[in-house]
N, C-alpha and C positions, 0 to 999 in steps of 0.2 A: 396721631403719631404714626407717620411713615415705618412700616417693618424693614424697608432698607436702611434707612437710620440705624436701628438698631442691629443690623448684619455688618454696617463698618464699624459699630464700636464692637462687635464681638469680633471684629478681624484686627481691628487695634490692640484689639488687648490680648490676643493670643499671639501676635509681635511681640508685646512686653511678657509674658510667658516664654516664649521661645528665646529670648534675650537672655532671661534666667537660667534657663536650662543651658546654655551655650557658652554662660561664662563660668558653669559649674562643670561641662564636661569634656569641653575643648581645652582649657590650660590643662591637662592630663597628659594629652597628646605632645606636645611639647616640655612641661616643665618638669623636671623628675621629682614627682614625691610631691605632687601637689592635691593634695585634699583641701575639702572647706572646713573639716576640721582642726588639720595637722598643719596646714599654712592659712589661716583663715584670715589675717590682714591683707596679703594679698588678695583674695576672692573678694573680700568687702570691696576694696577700690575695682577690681571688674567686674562682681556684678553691678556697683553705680553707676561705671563710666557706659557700661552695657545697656542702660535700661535709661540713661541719658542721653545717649545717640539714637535711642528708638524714639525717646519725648521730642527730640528736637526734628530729628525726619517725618515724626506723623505731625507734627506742627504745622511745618513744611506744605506737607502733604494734603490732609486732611481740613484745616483751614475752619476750627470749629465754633472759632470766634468771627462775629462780624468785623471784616476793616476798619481801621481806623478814621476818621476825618482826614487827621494829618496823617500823611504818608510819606512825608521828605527823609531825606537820607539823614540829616540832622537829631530829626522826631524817633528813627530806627536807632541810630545811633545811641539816643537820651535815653530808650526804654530796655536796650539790651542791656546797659551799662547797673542802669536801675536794679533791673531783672538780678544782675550777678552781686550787686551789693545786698539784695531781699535773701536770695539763696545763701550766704555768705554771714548773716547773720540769723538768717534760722540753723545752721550748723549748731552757729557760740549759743545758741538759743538752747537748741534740742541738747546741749554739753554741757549748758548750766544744768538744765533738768535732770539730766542724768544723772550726775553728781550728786545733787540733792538727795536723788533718791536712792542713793548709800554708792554709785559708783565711785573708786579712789577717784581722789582729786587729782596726784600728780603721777603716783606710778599707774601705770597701762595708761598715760595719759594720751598716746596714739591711738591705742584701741577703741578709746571712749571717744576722742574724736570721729576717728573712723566709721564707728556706728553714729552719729550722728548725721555725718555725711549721707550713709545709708535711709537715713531718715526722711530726711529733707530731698532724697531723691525720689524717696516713695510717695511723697506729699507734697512737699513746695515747690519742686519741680514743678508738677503735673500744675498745680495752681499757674504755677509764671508763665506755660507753656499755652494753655488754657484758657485763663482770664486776664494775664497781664500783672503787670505791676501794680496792681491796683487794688489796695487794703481795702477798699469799702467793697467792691465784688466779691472779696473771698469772706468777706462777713457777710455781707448778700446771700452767697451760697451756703456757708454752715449756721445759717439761721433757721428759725422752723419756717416751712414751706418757702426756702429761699432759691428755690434750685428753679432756672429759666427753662430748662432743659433735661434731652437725658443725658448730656457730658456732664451738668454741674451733678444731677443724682451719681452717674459713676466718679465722680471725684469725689463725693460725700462719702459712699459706701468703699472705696478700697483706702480714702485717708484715714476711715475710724477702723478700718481691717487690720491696716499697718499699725495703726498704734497702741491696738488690742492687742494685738499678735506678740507685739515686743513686751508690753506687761505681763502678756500669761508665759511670755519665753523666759521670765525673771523667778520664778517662781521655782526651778529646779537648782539651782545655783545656790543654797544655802545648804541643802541636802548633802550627805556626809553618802556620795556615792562613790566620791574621787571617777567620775569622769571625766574625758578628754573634753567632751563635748559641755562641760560645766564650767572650764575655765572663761572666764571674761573677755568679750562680751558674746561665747558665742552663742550659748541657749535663746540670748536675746535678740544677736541678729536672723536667727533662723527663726524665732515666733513674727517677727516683723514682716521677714520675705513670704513666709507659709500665708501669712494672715493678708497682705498686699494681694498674691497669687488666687487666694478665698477670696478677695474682693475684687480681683480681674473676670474669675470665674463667674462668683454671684449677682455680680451687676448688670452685667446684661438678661441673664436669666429672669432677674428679678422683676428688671424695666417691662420685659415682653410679656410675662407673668401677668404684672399688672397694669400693660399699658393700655386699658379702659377705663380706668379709674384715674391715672393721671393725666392732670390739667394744669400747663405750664401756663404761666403767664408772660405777655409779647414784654420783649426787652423795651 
């Protein structure tokens, strides 16, 4: 395993950190009275749309996937299209779930969607952006020893960050504290981002840590 590998995913991921930070402390500047608490539908759709323009430019950029065979304008066309019906149903996905696990059904039913948006930014994104359209790769990767790579390990470790983060962020919102910060969904979306950020941080550290021991196998 190359240590410059590992130096452009830790310069990746401090972009998607620096995105977070920037859509939590630049609408200040501009919009009067904006908190992530006290306007916090708003912040959900910047920081997704923020941390979506980072997924899509280091896509762009960085190129972490081998090319495709087909590469006709056609072939782009069919996988982007793909791509946003995958994302688009991991939303209604992540919104069933939510539900289930006692969010209201119809009232805050923005909210709830909103944070699932947020969800699917922190995860299926990165999958679509990553591996592609393509369900047998991202079971390939959250399988045991399914990771080719150290992008598929850092997609392994900040998707179960994000989604840990959101369940321990559930946990203060029954509590009879009457804070701001307990109304729905925000305790949750801030364990998700906290937890996402823990696994932007920890994934690289982790890889370099024990990049002796791991042994990918060739695609």
């Amino acid at each position: 395993m190359k240590d410059i590998e590992v130096r452009r995913m830790g310069s990746a991921h401090a972009f998607f950190i620096l995105s977070i930070m920037l859509s939590t402390f630049i609408p200040p500047l501009f919009l009067d009275n904006f908190s992530v608490v006290g306007t916090h539908l708003p912040w959900l759709w910047i920081c997704s749309l923020s941390v979506a323009a980072v997924n899509f430019v280091l896509y762009v950029l960085l190129k972490t996937t081998p090319s495709p065979k087909r590469n006709s304008f056609y072939h782009k066309v069919s996988k982007f299209l793909k791509s946003c019906a995958y994302f688009l149903m991991s939303c209604l996905l992540f919104h069933s779930i939510i539900v289930l696990y006692g969010a209201p059904l119809l009232e805050s039913i923005l909210e709830t969607f909103s944070f699932a948006v947020l969800l699917s930014t922190f995860t299926t994104l990165r999958c679509l952006c990553m591996l592609g359209p393509n369900f047998s790769a991202w079971i390939r990767v959250f399988s045991k020893n399914g990771a080719m790579s150290i992008w598929d390990s850092s997609l392994q470790i900040t998707t179960v960050c994000s989604l840990v983060g959101a369940w321990f962020g559930a946990f203060p919102i029954p509590l009879d504290w009457d804070r701001p910060w307990q109304v729905w969904p925000v305790s949750c979306s801030l364990g998700a981002t906290f937890g996402y950020v823990l696994g932007l941080v920890a994934a690289p550290l982790w890889i370099h840590w024990n990049r002796k021991q791991l042994i990918y196998k060739s695609r």
